[in-house]
N, C-alpha and C positions, 0 to 999 in steps of 0.2 A: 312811245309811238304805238299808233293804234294798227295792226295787223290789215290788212282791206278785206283778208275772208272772213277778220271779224267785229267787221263793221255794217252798218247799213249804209245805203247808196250817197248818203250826205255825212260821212263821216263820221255818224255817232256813234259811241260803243254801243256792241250788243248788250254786253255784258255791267251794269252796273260799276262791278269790282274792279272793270279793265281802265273806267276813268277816276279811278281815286288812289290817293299814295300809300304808300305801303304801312305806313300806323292808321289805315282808317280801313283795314282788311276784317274781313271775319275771323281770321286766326286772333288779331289783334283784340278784335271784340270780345270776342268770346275768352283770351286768357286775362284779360283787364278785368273782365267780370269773375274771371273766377280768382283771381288776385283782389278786387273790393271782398269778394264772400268770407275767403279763407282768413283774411288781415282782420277783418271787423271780429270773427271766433278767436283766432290767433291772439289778436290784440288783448280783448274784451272778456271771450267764455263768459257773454250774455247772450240767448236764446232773443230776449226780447229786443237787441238790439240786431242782432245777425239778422233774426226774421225778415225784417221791412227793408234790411239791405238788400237780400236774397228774392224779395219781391220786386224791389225796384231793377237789379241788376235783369230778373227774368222781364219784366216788360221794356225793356231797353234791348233787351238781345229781340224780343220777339218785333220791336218796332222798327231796329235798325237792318234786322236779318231776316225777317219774312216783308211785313208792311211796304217798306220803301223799296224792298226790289221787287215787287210784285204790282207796284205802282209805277216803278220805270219800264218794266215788261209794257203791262198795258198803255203806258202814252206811246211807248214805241212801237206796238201795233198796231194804235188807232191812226198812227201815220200823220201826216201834215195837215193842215186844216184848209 
């Protein structure tokens, strides 16, 4: 249940984080990526295989953890149509 100081006036969360479940958190994101990084070295101890992990995990974190709530920011500022 969503706080009312921290919602806006039609009940949406301010926050992103506050409408989604607890394995779809930033903590979540970010130690699942750094668990692909470590396993794919741990596993493998190949560079060229870890590389394009560690690329893909960093555009994931940066799509999921900048992009998308920086995009819920702004529809929720632009307000109702």
């Amino acid at each position: 249940m969503v706080r009312a100081d921290s919602a806006s006036e039609d009940g949406t969360p301010i926050s992103l984080w506050q409408s989604k479940p607890w394995w779809c958190q930033p903590w979540t994101i970010l130690l699942s990526g750094l668990m692909a990084i470590a396993g794919s070295w741990l596993l493998l101890h190949r560079w060229w295989i870890s590389a394009p992990v560690t690329l893909g995990v960093l555009l994931w974190w940066w799509l999921f953890l900048v992009v998308v709530p920086r995009a819920y920011q702004a529809e929720l500022q632009k307000g109702p149509n």
